[in-house]
Residue frames as qw, qx, qy, qz and C-alpha x, y, z in Angstrom:
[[0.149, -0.446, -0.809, -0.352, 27.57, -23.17, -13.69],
 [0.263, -0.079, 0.373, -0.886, 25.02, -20.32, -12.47],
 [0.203, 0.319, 0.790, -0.482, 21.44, -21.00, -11.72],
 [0.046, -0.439, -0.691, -0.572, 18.50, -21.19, -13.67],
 [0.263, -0.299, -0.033, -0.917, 15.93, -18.37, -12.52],
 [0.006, 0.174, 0.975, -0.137, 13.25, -19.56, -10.36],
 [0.012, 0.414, 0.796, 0.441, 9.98, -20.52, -12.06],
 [0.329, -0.294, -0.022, -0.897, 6.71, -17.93, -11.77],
 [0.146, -0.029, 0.858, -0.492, 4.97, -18.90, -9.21],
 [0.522, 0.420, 0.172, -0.723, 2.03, -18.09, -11.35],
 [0.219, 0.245, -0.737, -0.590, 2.56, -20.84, -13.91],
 [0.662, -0.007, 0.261, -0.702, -0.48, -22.28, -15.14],
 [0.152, 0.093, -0.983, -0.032, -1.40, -25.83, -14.19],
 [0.569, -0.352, -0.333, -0.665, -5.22, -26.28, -14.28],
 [0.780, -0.110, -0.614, 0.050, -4.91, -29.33, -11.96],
 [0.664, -0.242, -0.479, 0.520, -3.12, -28.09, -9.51],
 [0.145, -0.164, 0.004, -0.976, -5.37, -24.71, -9.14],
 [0.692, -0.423, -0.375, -0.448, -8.13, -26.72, -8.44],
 [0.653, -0.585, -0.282, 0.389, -6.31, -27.59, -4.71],
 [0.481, -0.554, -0.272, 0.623, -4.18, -24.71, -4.44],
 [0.154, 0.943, 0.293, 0.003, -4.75, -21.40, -4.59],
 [0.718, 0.492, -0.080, 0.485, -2.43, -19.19, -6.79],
 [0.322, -0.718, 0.541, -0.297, -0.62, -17.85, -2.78],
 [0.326, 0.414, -0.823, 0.210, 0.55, -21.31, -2.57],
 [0.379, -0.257, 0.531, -0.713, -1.87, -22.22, -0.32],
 [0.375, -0.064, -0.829, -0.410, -2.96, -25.61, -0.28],
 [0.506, -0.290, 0.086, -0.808, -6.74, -24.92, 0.96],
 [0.836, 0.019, -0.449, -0.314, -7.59, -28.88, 0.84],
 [0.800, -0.151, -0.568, 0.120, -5.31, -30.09, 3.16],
 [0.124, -0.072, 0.479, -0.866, -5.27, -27.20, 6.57],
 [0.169, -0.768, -0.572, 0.234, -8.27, -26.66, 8.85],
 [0.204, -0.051, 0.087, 0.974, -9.05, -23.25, 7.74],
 [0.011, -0.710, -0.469, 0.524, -11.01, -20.87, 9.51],
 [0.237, 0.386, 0.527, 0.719, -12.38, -18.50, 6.51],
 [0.260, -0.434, -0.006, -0.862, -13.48, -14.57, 8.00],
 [0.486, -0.337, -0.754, 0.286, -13.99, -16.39, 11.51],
 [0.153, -0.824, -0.217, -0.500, -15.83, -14.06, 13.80],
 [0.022, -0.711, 0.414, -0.568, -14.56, -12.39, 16.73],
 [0.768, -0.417, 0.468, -0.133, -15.62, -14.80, 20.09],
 [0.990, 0.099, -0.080, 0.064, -13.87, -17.54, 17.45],
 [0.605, 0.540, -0.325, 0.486, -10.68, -15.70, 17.03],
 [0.341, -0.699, 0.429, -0.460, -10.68, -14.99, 20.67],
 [0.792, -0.424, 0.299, -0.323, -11.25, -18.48, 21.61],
 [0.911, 0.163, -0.127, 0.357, -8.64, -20.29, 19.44],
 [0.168, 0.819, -0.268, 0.478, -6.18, -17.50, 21.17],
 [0.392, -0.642, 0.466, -0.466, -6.74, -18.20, 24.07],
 [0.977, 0.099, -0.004, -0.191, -7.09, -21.72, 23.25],
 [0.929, 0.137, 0.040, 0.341, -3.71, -22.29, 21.18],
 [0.358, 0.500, -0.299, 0.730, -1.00, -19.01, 21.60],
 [0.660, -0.258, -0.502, 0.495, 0.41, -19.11, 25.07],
 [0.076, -0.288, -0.347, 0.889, 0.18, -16.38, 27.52],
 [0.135, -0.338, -0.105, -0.926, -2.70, -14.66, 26.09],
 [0.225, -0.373, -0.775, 0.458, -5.86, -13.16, 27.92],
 [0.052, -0.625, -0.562, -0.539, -8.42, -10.78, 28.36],
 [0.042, 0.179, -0.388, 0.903, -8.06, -7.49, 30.01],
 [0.074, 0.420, 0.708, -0.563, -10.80, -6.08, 32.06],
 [0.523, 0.469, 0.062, -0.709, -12.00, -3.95, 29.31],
 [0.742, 0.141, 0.655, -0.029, -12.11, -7.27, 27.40],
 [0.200, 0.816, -0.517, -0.166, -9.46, -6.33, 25.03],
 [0.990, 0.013, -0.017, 0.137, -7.96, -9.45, 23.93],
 [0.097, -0.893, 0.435, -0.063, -3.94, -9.31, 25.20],
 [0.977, 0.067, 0.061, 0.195, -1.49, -11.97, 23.66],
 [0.464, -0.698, 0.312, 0.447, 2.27, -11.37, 22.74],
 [0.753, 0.620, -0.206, -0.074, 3.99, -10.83, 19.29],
 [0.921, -0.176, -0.047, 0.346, 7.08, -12.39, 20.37],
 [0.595, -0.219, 0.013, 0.774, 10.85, -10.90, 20.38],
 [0.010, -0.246, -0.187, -0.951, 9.44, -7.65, 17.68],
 [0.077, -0.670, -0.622, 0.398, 7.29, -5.74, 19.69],
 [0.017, -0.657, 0.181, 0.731, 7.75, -3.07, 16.82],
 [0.798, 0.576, -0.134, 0.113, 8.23, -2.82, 12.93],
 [0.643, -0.319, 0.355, 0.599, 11.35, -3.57, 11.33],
 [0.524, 0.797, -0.096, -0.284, 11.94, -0.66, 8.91],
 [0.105, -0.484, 0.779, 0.384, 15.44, -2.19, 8.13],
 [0.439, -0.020, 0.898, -0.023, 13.87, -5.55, 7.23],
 [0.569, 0.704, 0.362, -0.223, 11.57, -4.52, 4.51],
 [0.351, -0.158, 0.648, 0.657, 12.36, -5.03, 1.24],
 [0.541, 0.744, 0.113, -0.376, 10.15, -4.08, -2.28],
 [0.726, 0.134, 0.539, 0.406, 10.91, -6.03, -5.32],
 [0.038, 0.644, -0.316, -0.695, 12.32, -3.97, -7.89],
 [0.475, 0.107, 0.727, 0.485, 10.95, -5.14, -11.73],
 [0.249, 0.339, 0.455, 0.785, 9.49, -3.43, -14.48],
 [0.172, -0.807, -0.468, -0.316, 6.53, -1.73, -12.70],
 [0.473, -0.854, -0.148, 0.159, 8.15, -0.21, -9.78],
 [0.680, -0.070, 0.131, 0.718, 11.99, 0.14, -10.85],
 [0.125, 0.465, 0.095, 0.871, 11.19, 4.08, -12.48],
 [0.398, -0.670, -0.229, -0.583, 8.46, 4.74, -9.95],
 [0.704, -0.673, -0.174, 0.145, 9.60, 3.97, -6.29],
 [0.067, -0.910, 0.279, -0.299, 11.95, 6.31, -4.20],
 [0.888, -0.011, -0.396, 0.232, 14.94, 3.59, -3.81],
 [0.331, 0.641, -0.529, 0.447, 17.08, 4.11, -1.00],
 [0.083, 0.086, -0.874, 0.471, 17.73, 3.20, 2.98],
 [0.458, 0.122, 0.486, -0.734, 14.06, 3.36, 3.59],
 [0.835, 0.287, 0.150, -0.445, 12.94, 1.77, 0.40],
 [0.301, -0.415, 0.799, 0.313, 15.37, -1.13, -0.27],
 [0.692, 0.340, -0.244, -0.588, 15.37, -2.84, -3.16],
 [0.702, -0.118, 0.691, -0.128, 14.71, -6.99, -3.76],
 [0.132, 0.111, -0.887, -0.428, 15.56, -9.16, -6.70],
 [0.696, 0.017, -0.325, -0.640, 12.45, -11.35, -7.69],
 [0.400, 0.409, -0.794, 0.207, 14.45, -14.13, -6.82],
 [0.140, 0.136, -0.715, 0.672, 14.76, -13.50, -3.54],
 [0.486, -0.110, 0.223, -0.838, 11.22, -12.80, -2.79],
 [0.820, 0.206, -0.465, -0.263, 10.30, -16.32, -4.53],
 [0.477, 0.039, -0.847, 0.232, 12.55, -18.15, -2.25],
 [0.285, -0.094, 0.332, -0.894, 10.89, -15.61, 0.94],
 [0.684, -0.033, -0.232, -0.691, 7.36, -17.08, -0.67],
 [0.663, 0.177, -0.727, 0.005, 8.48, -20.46, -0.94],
 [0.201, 0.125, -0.729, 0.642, 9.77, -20.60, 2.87],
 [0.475, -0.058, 0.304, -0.824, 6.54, -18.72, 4.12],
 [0.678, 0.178, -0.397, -0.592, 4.24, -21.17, 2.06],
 [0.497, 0.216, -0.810, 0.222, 5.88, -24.03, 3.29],
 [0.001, -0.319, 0.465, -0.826, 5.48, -22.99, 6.35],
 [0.586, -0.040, 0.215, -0.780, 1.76, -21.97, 6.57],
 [0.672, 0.213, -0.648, -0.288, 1.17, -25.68, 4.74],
 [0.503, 0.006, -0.760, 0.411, 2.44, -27.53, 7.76],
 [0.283, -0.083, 0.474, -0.830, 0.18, -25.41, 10.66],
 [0.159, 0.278, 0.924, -0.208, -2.45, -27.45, 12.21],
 [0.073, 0.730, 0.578, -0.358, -4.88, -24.40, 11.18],
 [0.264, 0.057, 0.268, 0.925, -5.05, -21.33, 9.20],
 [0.125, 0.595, 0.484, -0.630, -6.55, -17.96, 9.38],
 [0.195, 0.204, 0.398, 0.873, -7.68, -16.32, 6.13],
 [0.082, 0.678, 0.487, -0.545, -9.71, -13.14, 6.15],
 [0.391, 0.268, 0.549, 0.689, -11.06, -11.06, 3.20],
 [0.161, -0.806, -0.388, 0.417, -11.79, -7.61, 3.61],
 [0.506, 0.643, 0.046, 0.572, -11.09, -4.01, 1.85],
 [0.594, -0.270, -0.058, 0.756, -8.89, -1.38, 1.72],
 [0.054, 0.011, 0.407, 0.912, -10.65, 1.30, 1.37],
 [0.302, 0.514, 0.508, -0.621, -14.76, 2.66, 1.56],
 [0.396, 0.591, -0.275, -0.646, -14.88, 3.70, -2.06],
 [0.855, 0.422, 0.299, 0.033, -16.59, 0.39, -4.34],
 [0.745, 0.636, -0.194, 0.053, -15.00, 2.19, -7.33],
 [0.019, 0.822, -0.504, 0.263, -11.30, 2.86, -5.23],
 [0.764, -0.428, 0.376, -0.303, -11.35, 0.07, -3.00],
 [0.318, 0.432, -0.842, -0.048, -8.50, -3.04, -2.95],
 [0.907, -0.339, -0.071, -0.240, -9.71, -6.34, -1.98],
 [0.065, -0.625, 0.751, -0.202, -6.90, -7.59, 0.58],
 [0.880, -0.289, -0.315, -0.209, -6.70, -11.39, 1.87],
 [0.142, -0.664, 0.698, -0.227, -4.93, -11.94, 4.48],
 [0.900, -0.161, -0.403, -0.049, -3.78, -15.96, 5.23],
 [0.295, -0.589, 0.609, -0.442, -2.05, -16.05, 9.12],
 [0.570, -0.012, -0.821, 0.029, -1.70, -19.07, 11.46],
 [0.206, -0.239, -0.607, 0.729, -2.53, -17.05, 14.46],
 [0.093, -0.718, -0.640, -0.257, -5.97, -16.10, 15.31],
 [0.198, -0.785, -0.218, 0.545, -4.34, -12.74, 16.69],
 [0.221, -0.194, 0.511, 0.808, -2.91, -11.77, 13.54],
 [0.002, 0.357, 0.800, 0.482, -6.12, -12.32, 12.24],
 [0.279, -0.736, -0.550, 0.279, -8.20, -10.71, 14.18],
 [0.144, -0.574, 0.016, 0.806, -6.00, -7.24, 14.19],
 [0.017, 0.106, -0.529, -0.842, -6.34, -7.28, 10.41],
 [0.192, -0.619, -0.658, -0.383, -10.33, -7.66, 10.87],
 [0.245, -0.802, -0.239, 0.490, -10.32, -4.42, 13.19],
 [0.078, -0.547, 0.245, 0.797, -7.90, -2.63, 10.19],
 [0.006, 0.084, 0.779, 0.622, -9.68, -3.57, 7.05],
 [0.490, 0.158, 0.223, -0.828, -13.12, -3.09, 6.22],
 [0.319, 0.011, 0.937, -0.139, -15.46, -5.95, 6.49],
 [0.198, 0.064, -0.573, -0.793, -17.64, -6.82, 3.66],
 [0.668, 0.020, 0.122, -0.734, -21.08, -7.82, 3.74],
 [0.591, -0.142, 0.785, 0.122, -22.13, -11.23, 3.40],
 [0.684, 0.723, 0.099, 0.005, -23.41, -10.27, -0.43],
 [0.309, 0.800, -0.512, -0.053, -19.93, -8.85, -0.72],
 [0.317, -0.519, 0.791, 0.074, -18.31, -11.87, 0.25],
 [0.730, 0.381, 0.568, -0.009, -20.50, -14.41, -2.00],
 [0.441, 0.890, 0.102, 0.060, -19.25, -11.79, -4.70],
 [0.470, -0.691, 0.371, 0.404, -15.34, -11.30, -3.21],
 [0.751, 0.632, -0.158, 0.105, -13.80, -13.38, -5.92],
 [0.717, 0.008, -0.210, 0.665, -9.96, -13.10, -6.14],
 [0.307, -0.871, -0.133, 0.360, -8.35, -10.98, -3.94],
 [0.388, 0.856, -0.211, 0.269, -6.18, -7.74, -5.52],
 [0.173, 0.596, -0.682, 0.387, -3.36, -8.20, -2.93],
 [0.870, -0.379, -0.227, 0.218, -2.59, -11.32, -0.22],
 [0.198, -0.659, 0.632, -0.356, -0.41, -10.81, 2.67],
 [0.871, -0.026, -0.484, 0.074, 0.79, -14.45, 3.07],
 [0.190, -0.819, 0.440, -0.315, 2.01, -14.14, 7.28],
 [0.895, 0.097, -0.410, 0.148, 4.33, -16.64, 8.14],
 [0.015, -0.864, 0.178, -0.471, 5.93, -14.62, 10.93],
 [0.850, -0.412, 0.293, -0.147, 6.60, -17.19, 13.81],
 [0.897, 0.011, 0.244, 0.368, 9.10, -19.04, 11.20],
 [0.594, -0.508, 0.289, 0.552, 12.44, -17.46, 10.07],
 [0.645, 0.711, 0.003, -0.281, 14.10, -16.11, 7.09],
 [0.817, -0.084, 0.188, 0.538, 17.17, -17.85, 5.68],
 [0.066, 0.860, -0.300, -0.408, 19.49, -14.18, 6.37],
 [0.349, -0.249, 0.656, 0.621, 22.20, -16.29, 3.65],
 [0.528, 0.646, 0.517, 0.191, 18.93, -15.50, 0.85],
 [0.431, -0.181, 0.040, 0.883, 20.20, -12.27, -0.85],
 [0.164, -0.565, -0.108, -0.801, 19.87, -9.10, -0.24],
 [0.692, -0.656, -0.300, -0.032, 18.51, -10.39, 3.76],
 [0.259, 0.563, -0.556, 0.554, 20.37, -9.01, 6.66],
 [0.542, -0.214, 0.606, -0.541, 18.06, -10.28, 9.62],
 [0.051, 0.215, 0.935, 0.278, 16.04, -13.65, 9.73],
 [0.347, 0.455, 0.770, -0.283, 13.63, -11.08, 9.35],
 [0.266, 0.027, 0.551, 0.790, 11.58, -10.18, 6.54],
 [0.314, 0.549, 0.702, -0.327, 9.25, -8.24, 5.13],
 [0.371, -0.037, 0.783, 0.498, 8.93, -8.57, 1.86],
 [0.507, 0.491, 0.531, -0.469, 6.34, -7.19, -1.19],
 [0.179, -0.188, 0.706, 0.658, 6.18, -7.46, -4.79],
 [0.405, 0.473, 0.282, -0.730, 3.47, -5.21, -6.35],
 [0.421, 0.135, -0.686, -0.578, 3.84, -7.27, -10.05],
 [0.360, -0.068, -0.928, -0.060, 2.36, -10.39, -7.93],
 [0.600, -0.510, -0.063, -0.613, 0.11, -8.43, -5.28],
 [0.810, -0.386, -0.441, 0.030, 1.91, -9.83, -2.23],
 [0.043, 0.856, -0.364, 0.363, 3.17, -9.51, 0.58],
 [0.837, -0.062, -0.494, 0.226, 5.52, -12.10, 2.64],
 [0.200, -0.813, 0.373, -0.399, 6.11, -11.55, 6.00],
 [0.800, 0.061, -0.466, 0.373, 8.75, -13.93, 8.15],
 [0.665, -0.021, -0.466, 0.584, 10.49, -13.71, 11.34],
 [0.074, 0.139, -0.348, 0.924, 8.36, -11.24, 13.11],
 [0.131, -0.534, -0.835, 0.033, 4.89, -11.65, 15.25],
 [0.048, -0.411, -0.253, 0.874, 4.49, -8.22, 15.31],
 [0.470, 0.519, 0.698, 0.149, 0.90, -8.15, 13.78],
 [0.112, 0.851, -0.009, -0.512, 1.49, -3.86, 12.68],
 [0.158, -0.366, 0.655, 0.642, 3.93, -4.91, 9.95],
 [0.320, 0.538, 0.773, 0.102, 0.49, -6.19, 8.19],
 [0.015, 0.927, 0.304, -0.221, -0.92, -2.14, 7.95],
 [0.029, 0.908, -0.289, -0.301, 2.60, -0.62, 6.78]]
């Protein structure tokens, strides 16, 4: 007996779009800090992730845990009808079943569900109205958040009454693991993206650069 495919994460259930948003996020039941401003994201840092602090040039200075780097091995780029002629597959661009990226989601989601808090920031990619990607980013750490409001470009508060849905989420989940027995994984870490769904899943690394590449 083989396995039945697992469902689109994108199937539509009116009901259950009104509490959670189509990243899996279920907004209704976290404390979630929405484009929180710098002294906030400093002060739940220093508040709730251990060792950090503030240099003297008041630089905010925290730890990403064991990856103090990327992981080019660990990155992965679903492979389905849009990208399968157009990306350069090989050791640098690996390819990812759907599957796998679904169970990746699943795990992260879970995850971010269970965190006393969440960060979510909405910002572009990009100066150019017509060119520009709206990004969201949803973290549990208010350093993760923070770096990606220094690398994105903050919108006005008209643009944010106007944001709407975002063209791509980064869903970080990076503190919890990946299960290496999901295939196609070789570490428990991942980073994961899958340009039909505009996401990106990141697991088993605090290393907030893997957001930017």
């Amino acid at each position: 007996m083989t396995k039945s495919p697992a469902p689109s994460i994108y199937k539509h259930d009116p009901e259950l779009e009104a509490s959670v948003g189509k990243d899996g996020i279920d907004y209704t039941h976290v404390h979630l800090l929405r484009n929180a401003s710098v002294a906030k994201l400093y002060e739940d840092a220093l508040r709730y992730e251990y060792g950090t602090s503030i240099s003297s040039a008041g630089a905010l200075v925290t730890s990403s845990g064991k990856k103090t780097g990327r992981s080019p091995k660990d990155k992965r780029i679903v492979e389905e009808n849009s990208t399968s002629e157009d990306i350069w597959w090989g050791p640098v661009n690996t390819k990812m079943t759907e599957h796998a990226f679904l169970i990746n989601h699943e795990r992260a989601v879970d995850y971010l569900n269970t965190r006393e808090r969440l960060y979510v920031f909405d910002g572009y990619a990009g100066w150019d109205p017509k060119y520009r990607l709206k990004i969201r980013v949803v973290c549990a750490r208010a350093y993760h958040c923070l770096f990606m409001r220094n690398m994105l470009i903050r919108p006005t508060d008209e643009e944010l009454k106007n944001y709407g849905e975002p063209d791509f989420t980064i869903l970080n989940a990076g503190a919890f693991p990946a299960n290496r027995y999901t295939t196609g994984m070789t570490s428990t870490t991942s980073v994961s993206i899958n340009f039909k769904l505009r996401q990106m899943v990141i697991l088993g690394t605090e290393y907030a650069g893997e957001m930017k590449k």
